[in-house]
N, C-alpha and C positions, 0 to 999 in steps of 0.2 A: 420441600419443593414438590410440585405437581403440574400436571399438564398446563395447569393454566400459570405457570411459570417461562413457559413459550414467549419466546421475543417477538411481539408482530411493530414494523416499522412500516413507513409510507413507498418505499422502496429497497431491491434487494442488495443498494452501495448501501442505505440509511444501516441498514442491520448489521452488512458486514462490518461498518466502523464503528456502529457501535460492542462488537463483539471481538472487535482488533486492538478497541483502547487507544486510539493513536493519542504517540505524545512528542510533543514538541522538540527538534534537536535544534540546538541554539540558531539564534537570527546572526549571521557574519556576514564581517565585508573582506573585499581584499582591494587595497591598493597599489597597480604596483605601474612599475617605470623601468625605461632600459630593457635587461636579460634578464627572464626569472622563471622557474617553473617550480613546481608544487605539486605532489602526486599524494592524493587522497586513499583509503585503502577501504572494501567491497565490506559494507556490513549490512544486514536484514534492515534498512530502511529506504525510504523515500527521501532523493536528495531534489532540492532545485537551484539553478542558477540564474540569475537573470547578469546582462550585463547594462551597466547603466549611463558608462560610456567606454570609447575606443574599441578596441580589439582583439580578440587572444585566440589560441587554438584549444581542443578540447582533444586529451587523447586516451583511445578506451582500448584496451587490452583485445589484440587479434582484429582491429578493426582500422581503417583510414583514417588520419586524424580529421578533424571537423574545424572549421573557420567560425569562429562566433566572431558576430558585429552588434555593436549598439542597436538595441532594443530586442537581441536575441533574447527565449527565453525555455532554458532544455530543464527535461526530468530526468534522472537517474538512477535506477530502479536495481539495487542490490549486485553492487558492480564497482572495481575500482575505474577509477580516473586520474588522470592528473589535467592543471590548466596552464598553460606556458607562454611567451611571447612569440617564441617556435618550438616546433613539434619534437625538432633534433637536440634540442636541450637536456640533459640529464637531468630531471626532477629531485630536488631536497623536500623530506619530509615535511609537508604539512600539517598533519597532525598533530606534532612536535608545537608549532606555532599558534596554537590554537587552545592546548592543553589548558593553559594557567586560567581558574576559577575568572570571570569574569572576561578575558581575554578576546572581544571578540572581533576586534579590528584587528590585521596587519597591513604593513605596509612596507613595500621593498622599492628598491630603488633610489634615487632622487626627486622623481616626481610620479605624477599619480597620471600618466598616458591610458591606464583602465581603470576601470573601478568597476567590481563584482559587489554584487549582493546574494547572499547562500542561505537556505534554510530547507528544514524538513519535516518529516515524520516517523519514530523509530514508533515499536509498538510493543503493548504492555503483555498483549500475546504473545502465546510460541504461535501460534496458527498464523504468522505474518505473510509466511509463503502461499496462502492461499489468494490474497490478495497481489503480492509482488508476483509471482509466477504467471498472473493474467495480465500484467503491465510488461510493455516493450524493456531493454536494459536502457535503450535510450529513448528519446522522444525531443523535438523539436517543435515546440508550439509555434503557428504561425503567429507573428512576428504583428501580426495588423490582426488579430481575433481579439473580441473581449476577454476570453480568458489569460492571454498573455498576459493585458493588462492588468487584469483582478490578479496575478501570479505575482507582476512585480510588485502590486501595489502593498498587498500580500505580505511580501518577505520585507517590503519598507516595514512594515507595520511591526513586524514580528524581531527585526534587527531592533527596531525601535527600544520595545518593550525589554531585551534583553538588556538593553544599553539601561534602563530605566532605575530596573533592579527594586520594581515598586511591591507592595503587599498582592496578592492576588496573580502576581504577574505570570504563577506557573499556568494558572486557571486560562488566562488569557491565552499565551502560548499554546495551548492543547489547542483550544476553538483556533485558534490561526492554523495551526497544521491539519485541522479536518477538514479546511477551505480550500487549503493547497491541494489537497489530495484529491477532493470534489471537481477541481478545477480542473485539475492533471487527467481526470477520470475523463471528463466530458471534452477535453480536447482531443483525448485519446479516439474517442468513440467516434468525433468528427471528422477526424482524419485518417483511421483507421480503413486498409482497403476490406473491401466486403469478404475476400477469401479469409482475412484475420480469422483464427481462431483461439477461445476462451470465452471467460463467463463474462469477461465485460463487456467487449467488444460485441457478444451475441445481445445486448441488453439496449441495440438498436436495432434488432429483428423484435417487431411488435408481439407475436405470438412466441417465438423462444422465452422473449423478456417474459410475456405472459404467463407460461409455464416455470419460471425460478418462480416470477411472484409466488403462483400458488404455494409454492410450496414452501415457501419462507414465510408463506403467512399463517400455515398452519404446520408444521413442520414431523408434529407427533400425530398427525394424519396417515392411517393404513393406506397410502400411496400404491397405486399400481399404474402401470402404464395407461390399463383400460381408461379409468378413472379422471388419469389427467388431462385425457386425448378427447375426452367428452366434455370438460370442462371447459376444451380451447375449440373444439367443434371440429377436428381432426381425426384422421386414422390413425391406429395408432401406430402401424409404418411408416406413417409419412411423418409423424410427430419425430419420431423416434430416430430417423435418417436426418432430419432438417437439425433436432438438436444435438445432434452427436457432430453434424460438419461444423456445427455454429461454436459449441461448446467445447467438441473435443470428447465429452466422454456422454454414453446414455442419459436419458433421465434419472431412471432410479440409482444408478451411481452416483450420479453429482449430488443425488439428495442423501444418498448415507455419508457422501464425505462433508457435506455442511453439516448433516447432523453429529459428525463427529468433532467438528471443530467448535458445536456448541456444546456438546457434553466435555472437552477437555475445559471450555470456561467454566463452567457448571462444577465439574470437580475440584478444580484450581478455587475456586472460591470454597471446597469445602462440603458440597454435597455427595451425599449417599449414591454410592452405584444403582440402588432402586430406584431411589427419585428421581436420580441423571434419566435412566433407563426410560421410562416411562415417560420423561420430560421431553425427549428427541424423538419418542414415536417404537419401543420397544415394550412391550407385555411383558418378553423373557427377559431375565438379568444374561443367561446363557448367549442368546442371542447377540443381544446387546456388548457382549465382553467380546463375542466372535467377531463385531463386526468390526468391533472400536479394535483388536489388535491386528486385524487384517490392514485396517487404514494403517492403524499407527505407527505398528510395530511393538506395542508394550498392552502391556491386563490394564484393565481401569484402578483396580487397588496396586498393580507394579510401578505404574509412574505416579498416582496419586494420592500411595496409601497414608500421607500424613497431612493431605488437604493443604499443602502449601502450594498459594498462586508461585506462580511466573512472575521474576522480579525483573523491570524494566531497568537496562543498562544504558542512559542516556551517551550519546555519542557526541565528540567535537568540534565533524568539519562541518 
């Protein structure tokens, strides 16, 4: 590996997924009629729901329950839930009803008063929390945006494919859960208020955004503040105040924790601490181990010394 092992993408979501791996968590529906609730449990992916018809409530742990109606369409961003007819119902495991290989309709009651459609994105990373962390727990797509629709159209697509059980269909799957994610990203940013703070929601400030660019596009670049602020034709206090209220953390912080969550890919696939080092923008190995355990919490050879990636544990609501 060597510098010019550097991931340069068209933008800074393009990179982050493709440095996240997302993988598809099955395409389901749910049927139901009468009295029922169903309480899902909080795991490191992206979930979606859309409803396709009737009515149900959505209820999220410390928060008001939520009324979804036909043509709602929410995100659910590393959180439990459950979905009910009402709110004050005692939820039965959902998980349970979804378990069995293949499994991905249920259907309670007598008749079908709603019908849900669910789908997501777990990821092949441990760095999933870099992207979940900058997404809301919940989100509400409006309801009349293109994206809502590309969302339902979306999870039709992806319930589809699972129902299908065709050659290639995991392949397919992945590319439908990077749309969702795209999707989810860009409604987010549209309706997000301007106080929002994080890396995505700042990725509607032209010159913030400008600033990750750079540096995702060169990333093993001797970055300094100086450097970036002449780049974007700023001071560098005003650089430096505008992306810290937008992002939440300095520039050159947010640049060593992305560089740190490419060199955990970089090892997980099996590269050398020198070549990681020098791949993210580090001369010293020393350096480079100081910065990756301050982020992390572990040495580059303590969590990676036998080059085994991160196995993706696909989930089943």
């Amino acid at each position: 590996m060597s510098q010019s092992a550097t991931i340069e993408m068209d933008d800074p979501l393009s990179d982050v997924l493709t440095v996240l791996e997302p993988r598809s968590v099955r395409g389901t529906s749910l049927e139901a009629g009468g009295t029922w609730a169903l309480s899902f449990d909080g795991r490191q992916r992206l979930k979606f729901v859309a409803v396709l018809t009737g009515r149900c409530w959505l209820v999220l742990p410390g928060r008001d329950p939520e009324a979804l109606v036909e043509g709602d369409v929410i995100l659910l961003s590393n959180i439990s839930y459950a979905v009910a007819s009402h709110p004050d119902i005692e939820p039965s495991d959902g998980m349970a009803l979804y378990a069995p290989p293949g499994h991905n309709t249920v259907r309670l009651g007598d008749c079908c008063d709603t019908m849900l459609i669910g789908g997501g994105s777990g990821f092949a990373s441990v760095n999933a929390s870099f992207l979940l962390d900058a997404l809301p727990a919940f989100l509400r797509v409006d309801p009349g945006s293109p994206g809502a629709r590309s969302i339902a159209r979306t999870l039709s697509a992806l319930k589809e494919e699972a129902d299908a059980g065709q050659i290639g269909g995991d392949l397919v799957a992945g590319k439908l859960a990077e749309i969702l994610i795209i999707e989810a990203v860009r409604s987010y940013i549209s309706s997000a208020p301007v106080a929002n703070v994080g890396w995505i929601t700042a990725l509607g400030d032209a010159r913030v955004a400008k600033a990750i660019r750079l540096m995702h596009d060169d990333v093993a670049r001797r970055w300094t503040i100086d450097a970036l602020a002449r780049e974007i034709g700023m001071s560098r206090s005003a650089l430096t105040l505008r992306f810290s209220q937008r992002v939440g953390r300095a520039p050159m912080d947010y640049l060593t924790r992305w560089r740190m969550v490419l060199a955990q890919r970089h090892l997980a696939k099996g590269g050398s601490v020198s070549d990681v080092a020098l791949a993210v923008g580090y001369s010293s190995q020393s350096a480079f181990a100081h910065a990756f355990k301050r982020v992390t919490g572990h040495t580059p050879r303590g969590i990676y010394g036998y080059g085994s990636p991160h196995r993706f544990e696909a989930s089943h609501d």
